[in-house]
N, C-alpha and C positions, 0 to 999 in steps of 0.2 A: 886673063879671064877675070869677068868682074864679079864680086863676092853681093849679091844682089841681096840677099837677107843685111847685110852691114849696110850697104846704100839706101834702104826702104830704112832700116833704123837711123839714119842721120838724115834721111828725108822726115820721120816722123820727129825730129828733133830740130827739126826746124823750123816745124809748124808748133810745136811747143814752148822756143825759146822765146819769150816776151820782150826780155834788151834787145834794143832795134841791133846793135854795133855788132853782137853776138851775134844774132841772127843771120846777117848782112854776111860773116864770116864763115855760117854752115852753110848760107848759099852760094858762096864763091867757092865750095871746095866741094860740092855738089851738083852744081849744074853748070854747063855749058854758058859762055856768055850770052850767047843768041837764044838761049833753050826760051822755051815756050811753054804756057803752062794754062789746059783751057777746060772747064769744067759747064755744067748746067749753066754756069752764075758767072761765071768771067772767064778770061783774056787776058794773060799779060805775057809780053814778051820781055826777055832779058831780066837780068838778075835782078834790076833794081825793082821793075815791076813786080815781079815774085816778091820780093821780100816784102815791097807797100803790098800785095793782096794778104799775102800771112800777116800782118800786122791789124788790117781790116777784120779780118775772119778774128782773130782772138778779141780785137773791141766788141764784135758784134755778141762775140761768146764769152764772156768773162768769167774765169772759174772754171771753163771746159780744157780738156787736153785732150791731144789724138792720141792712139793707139793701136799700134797690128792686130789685126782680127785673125788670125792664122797663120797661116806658110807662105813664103814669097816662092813662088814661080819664076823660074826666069833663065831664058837659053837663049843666045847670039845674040847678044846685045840689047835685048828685050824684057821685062819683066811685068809680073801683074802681085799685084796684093791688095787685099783687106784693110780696112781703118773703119774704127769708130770715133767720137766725140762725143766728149760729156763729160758730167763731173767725174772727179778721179773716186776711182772706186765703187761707185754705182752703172747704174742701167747707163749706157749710150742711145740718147734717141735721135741719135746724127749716126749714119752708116753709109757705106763706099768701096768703091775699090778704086785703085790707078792702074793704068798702064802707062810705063816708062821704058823709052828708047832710051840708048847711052852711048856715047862714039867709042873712039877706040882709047883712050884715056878712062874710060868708065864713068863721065858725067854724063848729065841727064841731059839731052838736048829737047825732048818734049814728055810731058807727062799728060795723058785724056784721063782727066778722074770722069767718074760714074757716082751719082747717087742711088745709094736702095734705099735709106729710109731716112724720110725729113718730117720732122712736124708741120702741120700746117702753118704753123705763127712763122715758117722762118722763110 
């Protein structure tokens, strides 16, 4: 059984880690080789892609981190959660949630994020 609150927290820790090498390392023990990752704004399949869009997203945000916005949901290999971004400690004017599939090892083979609330600038 997969512990999907611990998997959403090293999924938000991924998109947090700024060392590419790091990063590259929370996404090999989180997602799927093949997993897939597609939101409003991109596309990428497989790990290496995943890691270049999280690297993208923190350029575009400098000073922002993500964070669970709530409770992770999550039953038969399924989960959904909450995220904000923004500076640490203040208002989040970046807000979302995901939904992440997992096989039977408990990595992500696809996550459909959703945006609720984006500024216009972005």
């Amino acid at each position: 059984m997969t512990d999907f609150s611990a998997l959403a927290a090293r999924y938000i820790d991924a998109w947090n880690e700024t060392d590419a090498a790091a990063r590259e390392r929370i996404v090999a023990e989180v997602w799927a080789e093949d997993a897939r990752y597609v939101d409003p704004l991109v596309e990428a399949t497989g790990r290496e892609q995943i890691a270049a869009t999280i690297g993208a997203v923190q350029a575009q945000f400098p000073g922002f981190a993500f964070r669970l916005a709530g409770p992770v949901d999550g039953h038969h290999g399924q989960a959904r959660f909450g995220w904000e971004l923004g500076p640490v400690g203040e208002f989040a004017p970046i807000a979302g949630f995901d939904v992440v599939l997992t096989d039977a090892a408990g990595r992500m083979t696809s996550v459909l994020g959703f945006l609720d609330r984006v500024p216009a600038a972005v």
